[in-house]
BALUM-685350 format. One record per residue (C-alpha): residue number from 0; x, y, z; residue in three letters. Coordinates in Angstrom, 3 decimals, padded with zeros to 6 digits, always signed. Each point is the difference from the previous one (the first is absolute). Example, Ala and Ser with C-alpha at 12.3 -4.5 7.8 and 13.67 -1.06 7.14 Angstrom:
- 0,+012.300,-004.500,+007.800,ALA
- 1,+001.370,+003.440,-000.660,SER
//
This chain:
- 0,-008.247,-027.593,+035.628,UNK
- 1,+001.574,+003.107,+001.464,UNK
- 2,+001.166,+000.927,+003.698,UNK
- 3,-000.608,-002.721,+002.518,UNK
- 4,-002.821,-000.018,+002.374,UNK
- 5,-000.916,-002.780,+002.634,UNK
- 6,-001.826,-002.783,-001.018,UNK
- 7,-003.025,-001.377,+001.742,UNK
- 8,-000.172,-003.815,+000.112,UNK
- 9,-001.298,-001.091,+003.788,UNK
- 10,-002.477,-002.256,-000.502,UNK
- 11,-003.105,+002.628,+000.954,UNK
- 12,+000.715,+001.986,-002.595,UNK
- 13,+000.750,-002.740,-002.679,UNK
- 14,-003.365,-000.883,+001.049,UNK
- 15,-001.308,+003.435,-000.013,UNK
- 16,+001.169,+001.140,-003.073,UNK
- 17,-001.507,-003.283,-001.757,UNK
- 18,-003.280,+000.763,+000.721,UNK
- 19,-000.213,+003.812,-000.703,UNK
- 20,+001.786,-001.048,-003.595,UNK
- 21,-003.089,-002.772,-000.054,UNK
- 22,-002.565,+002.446,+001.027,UNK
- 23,+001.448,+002.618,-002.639,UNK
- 24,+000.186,-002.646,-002.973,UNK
- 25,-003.313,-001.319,+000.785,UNK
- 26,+001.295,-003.795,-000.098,UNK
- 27,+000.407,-002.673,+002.174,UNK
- 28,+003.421,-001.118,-000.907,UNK
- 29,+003.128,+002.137,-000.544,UNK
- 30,+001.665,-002.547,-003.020,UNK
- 31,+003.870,+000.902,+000.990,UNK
- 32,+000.371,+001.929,+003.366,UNK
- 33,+003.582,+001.825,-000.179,UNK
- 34,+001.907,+000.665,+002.569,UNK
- 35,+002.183,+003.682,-001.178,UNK
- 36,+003.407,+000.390,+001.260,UNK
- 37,+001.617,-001.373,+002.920,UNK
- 38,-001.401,+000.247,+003.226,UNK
- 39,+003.713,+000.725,+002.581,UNK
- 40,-002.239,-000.431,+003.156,UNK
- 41,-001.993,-002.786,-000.543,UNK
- 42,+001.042,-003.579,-000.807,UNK
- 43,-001.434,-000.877,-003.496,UNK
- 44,-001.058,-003.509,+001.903,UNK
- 45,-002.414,+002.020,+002.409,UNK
- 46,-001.510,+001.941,-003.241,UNK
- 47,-000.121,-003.643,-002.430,UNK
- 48,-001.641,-001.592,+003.258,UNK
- 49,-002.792,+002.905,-000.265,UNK
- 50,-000.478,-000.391,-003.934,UNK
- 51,+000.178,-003.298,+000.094,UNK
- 52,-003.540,-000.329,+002.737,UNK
- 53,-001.110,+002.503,-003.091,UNK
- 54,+000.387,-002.694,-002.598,UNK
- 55,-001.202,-002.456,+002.248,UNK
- 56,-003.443,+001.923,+000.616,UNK
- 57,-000.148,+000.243,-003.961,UNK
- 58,+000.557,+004.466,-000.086,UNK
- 59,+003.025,-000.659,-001.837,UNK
- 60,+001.049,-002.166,-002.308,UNK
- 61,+003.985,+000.363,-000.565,UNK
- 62,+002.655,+001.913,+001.309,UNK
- 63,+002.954,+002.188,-000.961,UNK
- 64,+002.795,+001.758,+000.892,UNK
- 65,+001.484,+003.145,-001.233,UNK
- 66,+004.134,+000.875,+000.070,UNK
- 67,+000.696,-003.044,+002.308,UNK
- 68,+002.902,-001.205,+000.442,UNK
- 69,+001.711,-003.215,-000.410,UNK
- 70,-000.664,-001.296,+003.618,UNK
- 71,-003.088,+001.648,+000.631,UNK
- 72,-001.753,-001.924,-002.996,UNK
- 73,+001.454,-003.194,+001.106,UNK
- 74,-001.460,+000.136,+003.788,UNK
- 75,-003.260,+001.791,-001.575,UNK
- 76,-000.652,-003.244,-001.939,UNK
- 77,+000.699,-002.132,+002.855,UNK
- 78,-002.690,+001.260,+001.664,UNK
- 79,-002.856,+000.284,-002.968,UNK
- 80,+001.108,-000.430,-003.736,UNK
- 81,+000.823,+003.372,-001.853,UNK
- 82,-001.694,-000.209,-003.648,UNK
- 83,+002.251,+003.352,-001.185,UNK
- 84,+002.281,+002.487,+001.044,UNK
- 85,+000.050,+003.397,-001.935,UNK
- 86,+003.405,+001.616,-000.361,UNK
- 87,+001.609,+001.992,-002.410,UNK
- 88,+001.684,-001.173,-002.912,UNK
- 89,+000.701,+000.966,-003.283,UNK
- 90,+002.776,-000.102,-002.286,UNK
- 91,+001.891,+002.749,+001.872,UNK
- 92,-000.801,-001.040,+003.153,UNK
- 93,+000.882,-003.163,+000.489,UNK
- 94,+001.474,-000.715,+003.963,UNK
- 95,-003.037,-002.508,+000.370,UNK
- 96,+001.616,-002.642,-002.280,UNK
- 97,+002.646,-001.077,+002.479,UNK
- 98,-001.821,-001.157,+003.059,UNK
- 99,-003.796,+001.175,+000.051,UNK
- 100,-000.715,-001.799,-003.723,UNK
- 101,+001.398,-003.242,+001.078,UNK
- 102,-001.643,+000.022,+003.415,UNK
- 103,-003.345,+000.837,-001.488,UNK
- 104,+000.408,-002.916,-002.685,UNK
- 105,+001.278,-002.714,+002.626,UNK
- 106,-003.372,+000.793,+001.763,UNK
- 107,-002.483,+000.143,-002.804,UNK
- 108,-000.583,+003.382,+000.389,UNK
- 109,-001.398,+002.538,-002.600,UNK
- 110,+002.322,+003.034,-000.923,UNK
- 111,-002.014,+003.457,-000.631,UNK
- 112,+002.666,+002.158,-001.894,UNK
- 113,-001.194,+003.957,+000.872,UNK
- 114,+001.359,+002.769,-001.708,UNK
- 115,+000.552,-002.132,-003.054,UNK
- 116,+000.959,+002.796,-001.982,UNK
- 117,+002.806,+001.264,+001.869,UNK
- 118,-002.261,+002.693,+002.323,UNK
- 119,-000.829,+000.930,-003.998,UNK
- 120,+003.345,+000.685,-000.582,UNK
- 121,-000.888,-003.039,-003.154,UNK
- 122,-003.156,+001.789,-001.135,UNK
- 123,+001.226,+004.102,+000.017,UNK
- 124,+004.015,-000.072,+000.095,UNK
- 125,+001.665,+002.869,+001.586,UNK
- 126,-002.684,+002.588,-000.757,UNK
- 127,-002.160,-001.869,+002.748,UNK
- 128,+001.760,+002.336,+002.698,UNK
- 129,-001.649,+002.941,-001.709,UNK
- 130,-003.532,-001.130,+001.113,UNK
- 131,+000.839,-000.957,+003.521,UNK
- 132,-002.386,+001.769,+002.165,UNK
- 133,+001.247,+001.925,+003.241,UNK
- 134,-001.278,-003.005,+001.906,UNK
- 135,+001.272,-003.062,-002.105,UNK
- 136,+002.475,-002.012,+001.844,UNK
- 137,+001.939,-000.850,-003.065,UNK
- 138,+001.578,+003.461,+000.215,UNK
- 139,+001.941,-001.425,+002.857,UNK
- 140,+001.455,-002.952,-001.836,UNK
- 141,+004.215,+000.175,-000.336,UNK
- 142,-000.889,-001.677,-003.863,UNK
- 143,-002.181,+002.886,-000.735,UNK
- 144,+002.563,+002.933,+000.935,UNK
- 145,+001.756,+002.107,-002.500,UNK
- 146,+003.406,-001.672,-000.014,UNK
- 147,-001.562,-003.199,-000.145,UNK
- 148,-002.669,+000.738,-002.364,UNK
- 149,+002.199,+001.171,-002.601,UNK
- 150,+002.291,-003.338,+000.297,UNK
- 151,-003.720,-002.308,-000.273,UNK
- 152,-001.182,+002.321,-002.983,UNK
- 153,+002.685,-002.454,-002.245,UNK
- 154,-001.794,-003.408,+001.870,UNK
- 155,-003.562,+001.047,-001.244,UNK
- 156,+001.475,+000.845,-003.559,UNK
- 157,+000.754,-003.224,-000.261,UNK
- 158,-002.095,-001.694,+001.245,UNK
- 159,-001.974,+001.793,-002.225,UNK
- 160,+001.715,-000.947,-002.735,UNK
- 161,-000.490,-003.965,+000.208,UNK
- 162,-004.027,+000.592,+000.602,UNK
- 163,+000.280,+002.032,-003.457,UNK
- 164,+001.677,-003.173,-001.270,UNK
- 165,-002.467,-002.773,+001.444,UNK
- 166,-003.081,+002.356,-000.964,UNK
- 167,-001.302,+001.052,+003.140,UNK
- 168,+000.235,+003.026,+002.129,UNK
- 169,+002.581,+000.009,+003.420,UNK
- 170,-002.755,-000.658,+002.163,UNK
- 171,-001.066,-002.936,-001.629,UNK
- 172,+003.367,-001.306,+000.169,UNK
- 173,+000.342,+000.478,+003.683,UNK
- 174,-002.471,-001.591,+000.669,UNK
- 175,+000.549,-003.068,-002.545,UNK
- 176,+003.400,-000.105,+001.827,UNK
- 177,-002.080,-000.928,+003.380,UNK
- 178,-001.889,-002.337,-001.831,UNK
- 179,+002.689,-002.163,-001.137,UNK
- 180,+001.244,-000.364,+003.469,UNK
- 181,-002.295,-002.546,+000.744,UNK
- 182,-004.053,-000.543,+000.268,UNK
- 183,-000.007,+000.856,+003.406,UNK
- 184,+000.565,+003.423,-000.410,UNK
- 185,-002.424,+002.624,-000.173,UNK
- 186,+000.700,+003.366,-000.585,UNK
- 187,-002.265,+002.955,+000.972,UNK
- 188,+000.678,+003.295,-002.072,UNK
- 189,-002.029,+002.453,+001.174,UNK
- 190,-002.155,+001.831,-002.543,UNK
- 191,-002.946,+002.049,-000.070,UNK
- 192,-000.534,+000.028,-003.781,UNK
- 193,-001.838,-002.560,-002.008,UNK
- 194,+002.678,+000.707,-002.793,UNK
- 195,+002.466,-000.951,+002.320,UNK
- 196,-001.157,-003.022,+001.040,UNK
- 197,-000.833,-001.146,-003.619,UNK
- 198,+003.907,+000.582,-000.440,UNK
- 199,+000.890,-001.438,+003.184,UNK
- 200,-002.326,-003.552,-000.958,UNK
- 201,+001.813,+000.431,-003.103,UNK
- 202,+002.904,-000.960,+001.446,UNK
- 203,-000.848,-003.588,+000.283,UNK
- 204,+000.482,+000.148,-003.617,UNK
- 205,+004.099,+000.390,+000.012,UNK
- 206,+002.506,-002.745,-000.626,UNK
- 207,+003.306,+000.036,+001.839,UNK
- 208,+002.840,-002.013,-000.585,UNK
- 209,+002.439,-000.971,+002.353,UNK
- 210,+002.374,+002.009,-002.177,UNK
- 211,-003.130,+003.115,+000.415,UNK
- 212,+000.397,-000.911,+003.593,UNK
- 213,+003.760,+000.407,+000.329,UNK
- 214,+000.143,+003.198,-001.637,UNK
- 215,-002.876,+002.122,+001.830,UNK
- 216,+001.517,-001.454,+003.512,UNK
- 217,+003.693,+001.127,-001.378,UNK
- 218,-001.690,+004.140,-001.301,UNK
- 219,-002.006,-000.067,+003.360,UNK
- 220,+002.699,-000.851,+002.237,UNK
- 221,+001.588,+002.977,-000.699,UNK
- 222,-002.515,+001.371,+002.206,UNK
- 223,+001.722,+003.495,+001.789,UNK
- 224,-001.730,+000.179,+003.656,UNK
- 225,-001.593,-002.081,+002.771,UNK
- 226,-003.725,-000.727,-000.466,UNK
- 227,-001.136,+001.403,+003.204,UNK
- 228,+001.241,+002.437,+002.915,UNK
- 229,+001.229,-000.933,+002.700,UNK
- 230,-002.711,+001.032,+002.263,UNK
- 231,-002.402,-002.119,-002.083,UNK
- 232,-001.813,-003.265,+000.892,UNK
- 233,+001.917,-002.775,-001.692,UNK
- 234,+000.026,-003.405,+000.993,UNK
- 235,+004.027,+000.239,-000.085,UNK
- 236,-000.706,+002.896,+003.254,UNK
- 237,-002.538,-001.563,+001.802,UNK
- 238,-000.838,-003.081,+001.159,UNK
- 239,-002.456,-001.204,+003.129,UNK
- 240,+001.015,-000.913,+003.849,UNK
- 241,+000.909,-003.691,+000.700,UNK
- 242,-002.855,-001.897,+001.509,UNK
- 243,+002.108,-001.034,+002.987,UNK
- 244,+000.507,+003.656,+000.693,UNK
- 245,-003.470,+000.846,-000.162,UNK
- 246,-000.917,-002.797,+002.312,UNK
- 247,+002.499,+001.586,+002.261,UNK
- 248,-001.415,+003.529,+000.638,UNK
- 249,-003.443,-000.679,-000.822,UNK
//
C-alpha cells in the first residue's frame, strides 16, 4: 500500500492482464483472481461481468477483492460470488470489524487478514523503524512517527508480556488472535524466512481465552495513530462509480 495510483479494471485489461499472469505462471487456471484496490472510474459490475466470462471459460477459478468497501462487495457478489476479500486487520487495526466483517460473513465470503502482524510492528516492536529502507512506505505511517512511536513502544511491551506468559513469542500471538476470530479467516504474514514461517505455523498452536481475547483487544486499542495516510488506497477513501452513472456517459 502506499500513495494512490489509478486502477485498471475495464474489462480488456481484466482480460489482458489474466492471460499474461497465465502465460507467466505457465497454468491454465489462475485459482483466486484478485481484484487490488478500488477502481473510482469503473463500476465494479463492468469489471465482475469481465471476470466472471473468465470463470466461465474455466482461466479462473475464484475471485477476490482487495480494500473493498461495504457496498462495493455487496453489488460485486451480485454479479458473480466473491470467495475472499483481503483487508487489513490485526489486533491494532481493527476498523474492519464494524461493517466490512459482517458484510463478508452475511455473504459467505472468505476474509484474508494482510499485515497480520501489525505492518511488523508484532514481530520487531519499535526498533522496526530503524530498518526502514529510504523507499519503504511504512516510513509514512502517522503510527510509525516519533511522537507516536514512543506512546505504542508501552502497547508492544505488553503485549509482549502476555505471549511471555502463554509461551509463545508476540507474533505467534497475533496471529493466534486472528485465528480465534473465526475459521474463515486467513491471515497472510509476509515472510521470506523459513524460520519465520516455522514460527508463524506455530501459531496454530496457541490457546486464547475469551478472557486472552479481552485483554490483547483492551493493550492494542491503545493504539496512538491512524493505520494509513490519507493519500492511501483504503476502502474507507475509495469506492467505484454507480452502474447507473456509468450507463449514463458511456
Amino acid at each position: 500500500m502506499g500513495r494512490w495510483t489509478y486502477v485498471e479494471t475495464l474489462p480488456a485489461y481484466v482480460r489482458v492482464a489474466c492471460e499474461a499472469s497465465l502465460k507467466r505462471l505457465d497454468a491454465d487456471c489462475i485459482d483466486l483472481y484478485y481484484q487490488h484496490r478500488a477502481d473510482t472510474r469503473v463500476p465494479i459490475e463492468v469489471t465482475m461481468g469481465e471476470v466472471k466470462k473468465l470463470v466461465e471459460e474455466g482461466k479462473v477459478k475464484y475471485i477476490g477483492l482487495s480494500e473493498a468497501s461495504p457496498s462495493t462487495i455487496r453489488r460485486a457478489h451480485a454479479v458473480h460470488p466473491v470467495t475472499a476479500v483481503q483487508l487489513e486487520w490485526s489486533m491494532w487495526s481493527r476498523d474492519v470489524e464494524a461493517e466490512i466483517i459482517p458484510t463478508c460473513r452475511e455473504l459467505g465470503i472468505g476474509i484474508v487478514a494482510y499485515s497480520p502482524l501489525g505492518q511488523g510492528f508484532f514481530s520487531s516492536g519499535a526498533k522496526l523503524v530503524e530498518a526502514f529502507s529510504e523507499g519503504d512506505h511504512r516510513k509514512n505511517l502517522p503510527r510509525f512517527q516519533p511522537d507516536n512511536l514512543e506512546h505504542n513502544k508501552s502497547v508492544f511491551e505488553r503485549v509482549n508480556g502476555m505471549a511471555n506468559r502463554k509461551g509463545c513469542t508476540l507474533s505467534q500471538l497475533a496471529l493466534a488472535w486472528l485465528h480465534h476470530q473465526g475459521n474463515d479467516v486467513c491471515p497472510i504474514p509476509g515472510t521470506t524466512k523459513f524460520a519465520n514461517l516455522n514460527e508463524n505455523i506455530g501459531a496454530l498452536s496457541v490457546k486464547l481465552t475469551e478472557e486472552d481475547m479481552t485483554e490483547l483487544e483492551a493493550i492494542a486499542s491503545a493504539v496512538k495513530g491512524d493505520r494509513a495516510t490519507s493519500d492511501m488506497a483504503t476502502w474507507k477513501t475509495l469506492d467505484t462509480p454507480l452502474l447507473s452513472t456509468w450507463k449514463a456517459t458511456a
